[in-house]
C-alpha positions as CSV (number, residue, x, y, z in Angstrom):
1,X,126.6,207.2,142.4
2,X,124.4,204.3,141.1
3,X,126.5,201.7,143.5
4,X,126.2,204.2,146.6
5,X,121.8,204.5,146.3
6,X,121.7,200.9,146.1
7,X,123.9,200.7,149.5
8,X,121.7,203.0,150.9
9,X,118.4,201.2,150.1
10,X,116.5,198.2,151.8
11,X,114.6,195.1,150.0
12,X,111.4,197.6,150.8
13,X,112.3,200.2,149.0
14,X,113.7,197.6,146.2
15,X,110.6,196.5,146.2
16,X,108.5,199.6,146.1
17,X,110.8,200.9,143.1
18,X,110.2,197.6,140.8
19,X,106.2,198.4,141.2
20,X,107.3,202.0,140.2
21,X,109.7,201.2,137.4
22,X,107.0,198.7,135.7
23,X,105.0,201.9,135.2
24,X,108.0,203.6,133.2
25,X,107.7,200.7,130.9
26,X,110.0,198.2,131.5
27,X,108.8,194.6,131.2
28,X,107.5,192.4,133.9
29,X,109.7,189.8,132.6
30,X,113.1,191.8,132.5
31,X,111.8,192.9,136.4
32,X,111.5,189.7,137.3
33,X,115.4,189.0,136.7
34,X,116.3,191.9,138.7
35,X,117.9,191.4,141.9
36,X,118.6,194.4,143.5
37,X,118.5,198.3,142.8
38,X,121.6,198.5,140.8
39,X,120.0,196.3,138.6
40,X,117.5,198.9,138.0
41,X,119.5,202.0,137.5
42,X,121.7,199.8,135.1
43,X,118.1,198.9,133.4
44,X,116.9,202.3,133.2
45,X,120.4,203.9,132.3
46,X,121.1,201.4,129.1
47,X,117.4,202.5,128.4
48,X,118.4,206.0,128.2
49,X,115.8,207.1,130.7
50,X,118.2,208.3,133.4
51,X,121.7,209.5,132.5
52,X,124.9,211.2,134.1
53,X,123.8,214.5,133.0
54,X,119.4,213.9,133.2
55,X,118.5,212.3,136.1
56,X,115.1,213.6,136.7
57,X,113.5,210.4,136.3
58,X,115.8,208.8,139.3
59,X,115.2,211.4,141.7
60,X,111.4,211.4,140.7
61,X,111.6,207.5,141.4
62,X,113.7,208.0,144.6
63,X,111.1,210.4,146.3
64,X,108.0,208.4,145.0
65,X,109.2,205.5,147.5
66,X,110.1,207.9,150.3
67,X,113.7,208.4,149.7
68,X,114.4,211.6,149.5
69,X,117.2,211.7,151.3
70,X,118.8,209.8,148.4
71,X,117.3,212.7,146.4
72,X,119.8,214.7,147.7
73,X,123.0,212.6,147.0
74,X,121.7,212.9,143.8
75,X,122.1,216.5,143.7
76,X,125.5,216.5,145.4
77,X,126.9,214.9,142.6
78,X,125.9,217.3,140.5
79,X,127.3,219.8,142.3
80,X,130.5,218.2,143.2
């Protein structure tokens, strides 16, 4: 699921989601390293802030960069 959103996104919405993610704690420096998305989710996931069965804080972070499509493969997973 992780490797499909990151398809799906643009540098602007990578973008957009590192200002976002700084604001759920994680550090400027470990940002900095991150090259794309699915660096991210992998970030946020090892974390423990999103996981396969609570992934509130992803679909919160989707929509709050103007990706709520994605918000819904999010739920189809679930559901599938």
């Amino acid at each position: 699921m992780l490797v499909t959103l990151c398809e799906k996104m643009g540098n602007d919405e990578f973008i957009k989601l590192k200002q976002r993610c700084h604001d759920v704690h994680i550090q400027k420096r470990t940002l900095e390293t991150m090259n794309n998305a699915y660096d991210i989710f992998v970030c946020l996931k090892e974390r423990g802030k999103i996981t396969m069965d609570d992934t509130e804080l992803l679909e919160e972070l989707l929509e709050k960069i103007g990706r709520t499509d994605l918000v819904k493969v999010v739920e189809q997973y679930h559901q599938g």
